[in-house]
PQR file with spaces between the fields and no chain letter, atoms N, CA, C, O and H, PARSE charges and radii, in Angstrom:
ATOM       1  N    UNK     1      32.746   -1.025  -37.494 -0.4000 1.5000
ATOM       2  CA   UNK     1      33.191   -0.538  -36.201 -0.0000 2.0000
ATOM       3  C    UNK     1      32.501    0.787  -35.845  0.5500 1.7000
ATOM       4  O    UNK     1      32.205    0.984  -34.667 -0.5500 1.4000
ATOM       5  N    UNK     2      32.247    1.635  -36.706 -0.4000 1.5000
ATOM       6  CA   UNK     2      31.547    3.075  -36.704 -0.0000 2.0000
ATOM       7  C    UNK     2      29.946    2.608  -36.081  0.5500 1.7000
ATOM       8  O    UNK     2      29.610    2.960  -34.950 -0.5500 1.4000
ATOM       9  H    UNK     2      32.488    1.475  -37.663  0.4000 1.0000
ATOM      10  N    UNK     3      29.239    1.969  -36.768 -0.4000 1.5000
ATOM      11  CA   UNK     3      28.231    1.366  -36.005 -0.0000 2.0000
ATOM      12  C    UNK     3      28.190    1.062  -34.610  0.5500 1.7000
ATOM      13  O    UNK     3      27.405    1.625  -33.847 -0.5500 1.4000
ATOM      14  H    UNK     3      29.512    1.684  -37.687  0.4000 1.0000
ATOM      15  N    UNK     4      29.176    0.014  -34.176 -0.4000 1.5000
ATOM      16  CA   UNK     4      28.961   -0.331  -32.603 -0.0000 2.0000
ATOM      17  C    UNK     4      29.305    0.903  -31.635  0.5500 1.7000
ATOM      18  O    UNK     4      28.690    1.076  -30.583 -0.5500 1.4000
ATOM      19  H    UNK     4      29.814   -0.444  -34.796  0.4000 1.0000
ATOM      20  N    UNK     5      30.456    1.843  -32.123 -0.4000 1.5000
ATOM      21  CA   UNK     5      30.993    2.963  -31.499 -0.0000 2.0000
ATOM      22  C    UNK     5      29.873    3.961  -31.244  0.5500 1.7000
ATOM      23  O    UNK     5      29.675    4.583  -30.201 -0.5500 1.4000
ATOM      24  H    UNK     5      30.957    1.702  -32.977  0.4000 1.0000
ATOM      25  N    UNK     6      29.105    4.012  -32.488 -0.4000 1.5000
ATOM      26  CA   UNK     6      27.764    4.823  -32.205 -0.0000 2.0000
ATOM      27  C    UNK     6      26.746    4.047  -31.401  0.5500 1.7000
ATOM      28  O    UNK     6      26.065    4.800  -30.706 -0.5500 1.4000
ATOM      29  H    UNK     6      29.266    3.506  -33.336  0.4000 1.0000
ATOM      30  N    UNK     7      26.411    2.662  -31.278 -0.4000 1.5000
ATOM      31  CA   UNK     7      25.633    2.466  -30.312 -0.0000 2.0000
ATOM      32  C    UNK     7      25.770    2.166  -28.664  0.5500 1.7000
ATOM      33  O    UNK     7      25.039    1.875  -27.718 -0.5500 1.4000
ATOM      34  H    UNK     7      26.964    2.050  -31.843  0.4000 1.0000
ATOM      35  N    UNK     8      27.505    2.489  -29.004 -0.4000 1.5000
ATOM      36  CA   UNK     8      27.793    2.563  -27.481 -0.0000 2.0000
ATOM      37  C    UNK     8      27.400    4.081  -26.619  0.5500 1.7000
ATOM      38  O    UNK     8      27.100    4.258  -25.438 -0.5500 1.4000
ATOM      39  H    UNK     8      28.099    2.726  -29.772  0.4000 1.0000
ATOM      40  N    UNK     9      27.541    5.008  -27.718 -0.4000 1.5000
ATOM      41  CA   UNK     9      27.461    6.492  -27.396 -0.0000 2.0000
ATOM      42  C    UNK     9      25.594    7.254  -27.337  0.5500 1.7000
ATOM      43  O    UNK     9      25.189    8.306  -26.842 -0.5500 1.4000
ATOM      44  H    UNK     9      27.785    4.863  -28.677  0.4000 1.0000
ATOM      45  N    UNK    10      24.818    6.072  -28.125 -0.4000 1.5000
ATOM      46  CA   UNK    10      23.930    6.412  -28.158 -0.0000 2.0000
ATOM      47  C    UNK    10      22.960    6.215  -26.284  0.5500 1.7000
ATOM      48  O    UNK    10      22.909    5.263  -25.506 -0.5500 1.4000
ATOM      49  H    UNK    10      25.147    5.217  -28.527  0.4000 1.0000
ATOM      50  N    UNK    11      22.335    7.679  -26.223 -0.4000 1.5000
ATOM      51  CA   UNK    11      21.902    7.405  -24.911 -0.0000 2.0000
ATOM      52  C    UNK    11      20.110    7.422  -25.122  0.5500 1.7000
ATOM      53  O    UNK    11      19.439    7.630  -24.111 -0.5500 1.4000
ATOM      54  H    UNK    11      22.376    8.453  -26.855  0.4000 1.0000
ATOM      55  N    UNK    12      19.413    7.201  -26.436 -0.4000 1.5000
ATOM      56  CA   UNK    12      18.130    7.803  -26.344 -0.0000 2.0000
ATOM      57  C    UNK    12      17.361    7.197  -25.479  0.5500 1.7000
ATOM      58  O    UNK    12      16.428    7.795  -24.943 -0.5500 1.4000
ATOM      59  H    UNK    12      19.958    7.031  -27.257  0.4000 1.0000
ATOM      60  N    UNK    13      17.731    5.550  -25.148 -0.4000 1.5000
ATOM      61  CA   UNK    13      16.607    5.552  -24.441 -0.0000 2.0000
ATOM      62  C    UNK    13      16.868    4.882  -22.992  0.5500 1.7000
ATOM      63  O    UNK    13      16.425    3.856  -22.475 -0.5500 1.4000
ATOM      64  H    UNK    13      18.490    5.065  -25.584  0.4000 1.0000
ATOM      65  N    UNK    14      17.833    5.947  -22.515 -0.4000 1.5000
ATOM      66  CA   UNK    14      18.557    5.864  -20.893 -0.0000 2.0000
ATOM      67  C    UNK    14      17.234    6.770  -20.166  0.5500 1.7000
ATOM      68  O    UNK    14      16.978    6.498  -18.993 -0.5500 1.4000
ATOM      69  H    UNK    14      18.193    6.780  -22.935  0.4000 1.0000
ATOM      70  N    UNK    15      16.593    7.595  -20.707 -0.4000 1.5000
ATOM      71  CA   UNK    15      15.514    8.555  -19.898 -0.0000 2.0000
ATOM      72  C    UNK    15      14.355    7.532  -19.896  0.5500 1.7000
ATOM      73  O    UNK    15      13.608    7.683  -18.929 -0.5500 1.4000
ATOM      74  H    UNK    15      16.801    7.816  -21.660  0.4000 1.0000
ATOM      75  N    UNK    16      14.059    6.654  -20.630 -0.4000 1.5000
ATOM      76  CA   UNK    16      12.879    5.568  -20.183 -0.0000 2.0000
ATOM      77  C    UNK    16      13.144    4.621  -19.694  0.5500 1.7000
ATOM      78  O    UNK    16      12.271    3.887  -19.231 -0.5500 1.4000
ATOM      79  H    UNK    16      14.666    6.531  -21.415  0.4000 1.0000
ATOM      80  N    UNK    17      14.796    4.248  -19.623 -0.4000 1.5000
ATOM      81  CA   UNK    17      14.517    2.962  -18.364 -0.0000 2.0000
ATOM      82  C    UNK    17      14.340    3.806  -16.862  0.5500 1.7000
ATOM      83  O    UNK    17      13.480    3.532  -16.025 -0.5500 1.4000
ATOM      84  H    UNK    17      15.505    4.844  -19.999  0.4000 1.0000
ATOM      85  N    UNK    18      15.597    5.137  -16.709 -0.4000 1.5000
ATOM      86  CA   UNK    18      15.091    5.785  -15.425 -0.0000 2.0000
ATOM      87  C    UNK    18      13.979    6.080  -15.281  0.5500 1.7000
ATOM      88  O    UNK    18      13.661    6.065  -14.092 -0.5500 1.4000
ATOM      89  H    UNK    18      16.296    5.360  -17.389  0.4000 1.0000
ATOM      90  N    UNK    19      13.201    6.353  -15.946 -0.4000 1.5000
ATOM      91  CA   UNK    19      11.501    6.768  -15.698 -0.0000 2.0000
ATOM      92  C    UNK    19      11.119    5.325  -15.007  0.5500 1.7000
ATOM      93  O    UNK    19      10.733    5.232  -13.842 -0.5500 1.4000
ATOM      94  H    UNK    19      13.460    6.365  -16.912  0.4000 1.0000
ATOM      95  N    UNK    20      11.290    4.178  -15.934 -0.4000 1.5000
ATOM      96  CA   UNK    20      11.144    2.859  -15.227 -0.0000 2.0000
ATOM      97  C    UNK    20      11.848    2.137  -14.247  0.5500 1.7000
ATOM      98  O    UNK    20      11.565    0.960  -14.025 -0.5500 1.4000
ATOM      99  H    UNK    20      11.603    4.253  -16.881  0.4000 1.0000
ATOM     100  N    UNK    21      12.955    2.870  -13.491 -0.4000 1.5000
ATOM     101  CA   UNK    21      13.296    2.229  -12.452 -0.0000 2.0000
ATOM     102  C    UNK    21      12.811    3.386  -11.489  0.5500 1.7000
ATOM     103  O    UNK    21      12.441    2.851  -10.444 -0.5500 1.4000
ATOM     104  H    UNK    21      13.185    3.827  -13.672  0.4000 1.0000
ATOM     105  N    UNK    22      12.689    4.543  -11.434 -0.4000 1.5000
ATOM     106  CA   UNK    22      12.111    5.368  -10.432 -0.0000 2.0000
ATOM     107  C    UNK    22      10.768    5.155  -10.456  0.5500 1.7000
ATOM     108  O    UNK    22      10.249    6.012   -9.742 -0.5500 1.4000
ATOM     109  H    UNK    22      12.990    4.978  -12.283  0.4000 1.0000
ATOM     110  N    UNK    23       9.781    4.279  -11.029 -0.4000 1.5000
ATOM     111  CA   UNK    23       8.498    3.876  -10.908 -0.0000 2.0000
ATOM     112  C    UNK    23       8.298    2.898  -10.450  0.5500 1.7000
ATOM     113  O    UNK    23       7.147    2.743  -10.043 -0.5500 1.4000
ATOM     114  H    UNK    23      10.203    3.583  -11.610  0.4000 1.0000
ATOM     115  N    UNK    24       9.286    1.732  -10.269 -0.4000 1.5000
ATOM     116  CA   UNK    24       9.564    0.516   -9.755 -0.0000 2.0000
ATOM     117  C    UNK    24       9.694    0.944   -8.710  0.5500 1.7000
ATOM     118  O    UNK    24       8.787    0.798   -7.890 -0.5500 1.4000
ATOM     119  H    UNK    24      10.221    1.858  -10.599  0.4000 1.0000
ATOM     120  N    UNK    25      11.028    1.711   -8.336 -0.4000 1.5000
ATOM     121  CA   UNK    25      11.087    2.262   -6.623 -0.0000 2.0000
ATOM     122  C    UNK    25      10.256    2.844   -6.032  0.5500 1.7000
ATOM     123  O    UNK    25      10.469    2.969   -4.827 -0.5500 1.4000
ATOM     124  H    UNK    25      11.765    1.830   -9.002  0.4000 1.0000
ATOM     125  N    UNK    26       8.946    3.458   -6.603 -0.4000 1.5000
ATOM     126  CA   UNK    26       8.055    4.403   -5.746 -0.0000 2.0000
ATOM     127  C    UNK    26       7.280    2.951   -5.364  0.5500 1.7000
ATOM     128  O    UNK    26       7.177    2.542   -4.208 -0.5500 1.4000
ATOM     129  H    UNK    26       8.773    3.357   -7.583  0.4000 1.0000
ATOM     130  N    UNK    27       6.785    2.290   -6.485 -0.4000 1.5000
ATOM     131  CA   UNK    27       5.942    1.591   -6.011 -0.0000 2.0000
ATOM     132  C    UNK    27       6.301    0.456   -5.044  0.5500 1.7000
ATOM     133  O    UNK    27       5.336   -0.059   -4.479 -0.5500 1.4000
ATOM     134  H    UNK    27       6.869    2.622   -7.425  0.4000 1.0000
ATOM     135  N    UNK    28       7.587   -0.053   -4.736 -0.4000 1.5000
ATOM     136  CA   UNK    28       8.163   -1.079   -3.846 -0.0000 2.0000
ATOM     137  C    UNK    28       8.062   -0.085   -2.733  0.5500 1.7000
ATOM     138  O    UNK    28       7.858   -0.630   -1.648 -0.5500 1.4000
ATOM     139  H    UNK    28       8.371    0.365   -5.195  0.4000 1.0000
ATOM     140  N    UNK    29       8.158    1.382   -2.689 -0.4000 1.5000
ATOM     141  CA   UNK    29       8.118    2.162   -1.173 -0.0000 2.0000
ATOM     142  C    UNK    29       7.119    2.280   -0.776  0.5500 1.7000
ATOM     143  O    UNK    29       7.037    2.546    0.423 -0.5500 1.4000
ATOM     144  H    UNK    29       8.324    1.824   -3.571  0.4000 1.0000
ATOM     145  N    UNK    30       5.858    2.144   -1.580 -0.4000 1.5000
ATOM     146  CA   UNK    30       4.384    2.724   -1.573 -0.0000 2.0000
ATOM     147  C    UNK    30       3.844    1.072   -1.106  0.5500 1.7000
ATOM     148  O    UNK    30       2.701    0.950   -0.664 -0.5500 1.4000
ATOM     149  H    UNK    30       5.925    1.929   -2.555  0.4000 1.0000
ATOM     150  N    UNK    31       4.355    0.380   -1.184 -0.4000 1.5000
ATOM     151  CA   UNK    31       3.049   -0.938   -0.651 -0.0000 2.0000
ATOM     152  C    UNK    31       3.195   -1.127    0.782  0.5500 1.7000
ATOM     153  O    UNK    31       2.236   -1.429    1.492 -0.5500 1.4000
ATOM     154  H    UNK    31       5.283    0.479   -1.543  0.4000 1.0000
ATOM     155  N    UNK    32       4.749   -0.901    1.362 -0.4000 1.5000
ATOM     156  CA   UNK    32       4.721   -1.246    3.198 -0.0000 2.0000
ATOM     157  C    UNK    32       4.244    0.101    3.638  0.5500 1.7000
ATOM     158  O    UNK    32       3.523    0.117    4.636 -0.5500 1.4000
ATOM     159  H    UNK    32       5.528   -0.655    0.785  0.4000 1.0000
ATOM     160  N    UNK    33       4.544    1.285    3.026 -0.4000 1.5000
ATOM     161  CA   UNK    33       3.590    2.673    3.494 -0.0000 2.0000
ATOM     162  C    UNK    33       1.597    2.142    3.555  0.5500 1.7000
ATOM     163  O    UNK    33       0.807    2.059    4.496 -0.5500 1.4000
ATOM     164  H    UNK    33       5.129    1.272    2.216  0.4000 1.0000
ATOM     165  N    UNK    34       1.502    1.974    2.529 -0.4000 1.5000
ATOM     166  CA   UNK    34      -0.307    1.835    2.407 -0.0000 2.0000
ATOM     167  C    UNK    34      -0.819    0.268    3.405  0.5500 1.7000
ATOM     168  O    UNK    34      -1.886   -0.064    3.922 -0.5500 1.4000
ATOM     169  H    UNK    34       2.144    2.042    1.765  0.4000 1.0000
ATOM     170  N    UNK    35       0.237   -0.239    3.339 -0.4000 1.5000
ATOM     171  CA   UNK    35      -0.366   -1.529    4.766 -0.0000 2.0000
ATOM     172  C    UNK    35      -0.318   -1.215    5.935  0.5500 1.7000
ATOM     173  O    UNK    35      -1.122   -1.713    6.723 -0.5500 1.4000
ATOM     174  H    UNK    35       1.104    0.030    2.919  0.4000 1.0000
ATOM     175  N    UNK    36       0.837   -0.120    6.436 -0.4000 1.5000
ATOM     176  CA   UNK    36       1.059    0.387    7.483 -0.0000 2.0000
ATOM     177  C    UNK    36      -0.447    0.999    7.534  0.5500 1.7000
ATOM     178  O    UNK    36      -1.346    0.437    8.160 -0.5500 1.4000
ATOM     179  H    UNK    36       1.490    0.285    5.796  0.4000 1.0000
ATOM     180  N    UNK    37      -0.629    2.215    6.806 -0.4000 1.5000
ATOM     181  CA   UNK    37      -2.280    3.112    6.880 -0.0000 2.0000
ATOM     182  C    UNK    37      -3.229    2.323    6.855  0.5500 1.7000
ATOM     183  O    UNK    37      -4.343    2.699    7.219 -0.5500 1.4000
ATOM     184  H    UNK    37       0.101    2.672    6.298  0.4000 1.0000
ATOM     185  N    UNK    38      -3.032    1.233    6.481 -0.4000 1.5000
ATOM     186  CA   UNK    38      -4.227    0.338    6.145 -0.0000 2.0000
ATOM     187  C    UNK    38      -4.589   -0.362    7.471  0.5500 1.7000
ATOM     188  O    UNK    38      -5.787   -0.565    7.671 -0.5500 1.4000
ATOM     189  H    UNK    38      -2.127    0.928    6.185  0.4000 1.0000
ATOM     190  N    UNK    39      -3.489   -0.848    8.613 -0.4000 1.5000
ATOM     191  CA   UNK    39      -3.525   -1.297    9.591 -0.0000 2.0000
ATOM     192  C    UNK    39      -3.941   -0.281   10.496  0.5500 1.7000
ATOM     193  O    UNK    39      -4.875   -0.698   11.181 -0.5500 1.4000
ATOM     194  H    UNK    39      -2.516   -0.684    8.451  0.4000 1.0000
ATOM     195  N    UNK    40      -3.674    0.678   10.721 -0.4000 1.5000
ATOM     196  CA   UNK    40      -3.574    2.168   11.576 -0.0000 2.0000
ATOM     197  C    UNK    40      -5.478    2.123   11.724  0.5500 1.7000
ATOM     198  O    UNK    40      -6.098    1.839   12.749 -0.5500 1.4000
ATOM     199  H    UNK    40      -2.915    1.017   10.164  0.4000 1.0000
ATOM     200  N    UNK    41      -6.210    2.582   10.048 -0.4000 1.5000
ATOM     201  CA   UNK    41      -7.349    3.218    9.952 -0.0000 2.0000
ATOM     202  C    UNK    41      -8.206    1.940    9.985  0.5500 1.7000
ATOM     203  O    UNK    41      -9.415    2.163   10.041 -0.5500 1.4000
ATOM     204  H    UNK    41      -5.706    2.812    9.215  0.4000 1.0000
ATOM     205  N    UNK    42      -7.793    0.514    9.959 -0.4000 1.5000
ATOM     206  CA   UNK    42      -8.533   -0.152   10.117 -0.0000 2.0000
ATOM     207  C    UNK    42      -8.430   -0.560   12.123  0.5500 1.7000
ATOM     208  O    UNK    42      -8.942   -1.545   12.654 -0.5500 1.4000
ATOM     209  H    UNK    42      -6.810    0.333    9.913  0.4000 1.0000
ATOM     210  N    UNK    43      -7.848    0.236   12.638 -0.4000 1.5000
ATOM     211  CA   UNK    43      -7.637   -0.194   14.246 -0.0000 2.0000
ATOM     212  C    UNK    43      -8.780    0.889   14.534  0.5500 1.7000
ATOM     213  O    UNK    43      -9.767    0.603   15.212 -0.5500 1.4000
ATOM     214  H    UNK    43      -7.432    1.036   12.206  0.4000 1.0000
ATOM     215  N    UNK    44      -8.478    2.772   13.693 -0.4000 1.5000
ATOM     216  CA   UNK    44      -9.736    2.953   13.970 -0.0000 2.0000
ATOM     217  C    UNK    44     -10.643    3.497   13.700  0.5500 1.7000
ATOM     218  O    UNK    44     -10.920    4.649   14.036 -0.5500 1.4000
ATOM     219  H    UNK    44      -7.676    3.004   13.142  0.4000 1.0000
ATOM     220  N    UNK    45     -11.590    2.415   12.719 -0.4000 1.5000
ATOM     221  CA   UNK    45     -12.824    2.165   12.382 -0.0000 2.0000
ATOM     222  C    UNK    45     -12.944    1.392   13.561  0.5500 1.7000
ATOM     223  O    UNK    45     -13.445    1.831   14.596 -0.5500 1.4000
ATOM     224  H    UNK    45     -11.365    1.480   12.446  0.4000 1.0000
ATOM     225  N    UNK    46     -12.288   -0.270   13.359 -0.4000 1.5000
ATOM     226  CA   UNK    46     -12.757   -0.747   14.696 -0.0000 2.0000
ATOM     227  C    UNK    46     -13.285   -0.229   16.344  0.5500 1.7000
ATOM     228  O    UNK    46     -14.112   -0.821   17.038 -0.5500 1.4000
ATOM     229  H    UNK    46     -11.881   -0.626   12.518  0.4000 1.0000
ATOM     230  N    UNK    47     -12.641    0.866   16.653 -0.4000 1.5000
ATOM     231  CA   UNK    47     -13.012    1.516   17.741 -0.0000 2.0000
ATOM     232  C    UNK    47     -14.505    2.631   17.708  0.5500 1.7000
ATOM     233  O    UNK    47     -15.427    2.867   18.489 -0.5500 1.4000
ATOM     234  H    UNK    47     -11.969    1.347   16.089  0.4000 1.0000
ATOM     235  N    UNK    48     -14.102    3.095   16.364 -0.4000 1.5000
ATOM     236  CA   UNK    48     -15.393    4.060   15.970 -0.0000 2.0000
ATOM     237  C    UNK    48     -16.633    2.763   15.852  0.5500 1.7000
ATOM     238  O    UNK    48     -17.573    2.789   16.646 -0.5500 1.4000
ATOM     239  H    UNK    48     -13.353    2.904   15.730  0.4000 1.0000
ATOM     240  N    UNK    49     -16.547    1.793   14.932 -0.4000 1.5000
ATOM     241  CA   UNK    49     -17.539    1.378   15.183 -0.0000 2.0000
ATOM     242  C    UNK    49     -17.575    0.341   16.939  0.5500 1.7000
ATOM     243  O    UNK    49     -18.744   -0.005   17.113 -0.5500 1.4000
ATOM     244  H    UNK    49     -15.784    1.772   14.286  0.4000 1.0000
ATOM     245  N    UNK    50     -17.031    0.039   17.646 -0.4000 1.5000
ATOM     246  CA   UNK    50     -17.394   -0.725   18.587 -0.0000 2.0000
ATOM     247  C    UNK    50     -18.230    0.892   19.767  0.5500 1.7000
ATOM     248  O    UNK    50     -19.000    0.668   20.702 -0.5500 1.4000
ATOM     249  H    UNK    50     -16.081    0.320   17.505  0.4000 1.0000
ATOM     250  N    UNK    51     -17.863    2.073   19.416 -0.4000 1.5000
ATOM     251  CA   UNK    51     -18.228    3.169   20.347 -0.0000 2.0000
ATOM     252  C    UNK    51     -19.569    3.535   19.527  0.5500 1.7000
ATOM     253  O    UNK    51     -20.291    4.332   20.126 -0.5500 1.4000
ATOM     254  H    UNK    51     -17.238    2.254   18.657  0.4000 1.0000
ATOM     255  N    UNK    52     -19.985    3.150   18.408 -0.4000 1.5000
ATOM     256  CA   UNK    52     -21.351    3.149   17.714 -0.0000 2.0000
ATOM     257  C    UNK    52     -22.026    2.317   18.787  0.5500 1.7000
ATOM     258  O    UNK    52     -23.216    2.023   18.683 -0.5500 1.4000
ATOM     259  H    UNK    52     -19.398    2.502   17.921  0.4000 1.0000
């Protein structure tokens, strides 16, 4: 019973799944951000180059 009681209390490796769910969340926020820019700077190039 001393065993399971200690691995209920044990927290060592609660700081690497949060590292891994706050890296999951940047990157699910970071892909509709960079398509958005991606659409934006590709509208204008298109104009820069059609004014070439």
């Amino acid at each position: 019973m001393t065993n399971f009681s200690r691995f209920l209390k044990d927290e060592s490796g609660a700081t690497a799944i949060e590292y891994g769910l706050l890296a999951a969340l940047i990157g699910v926020l970071l892909i509709p951000g960079l398509t958005a820019l991606r659409t934006a700077l590709d509208g204008t190039f298109s104009e820069v180059g059609a004014a070439l």
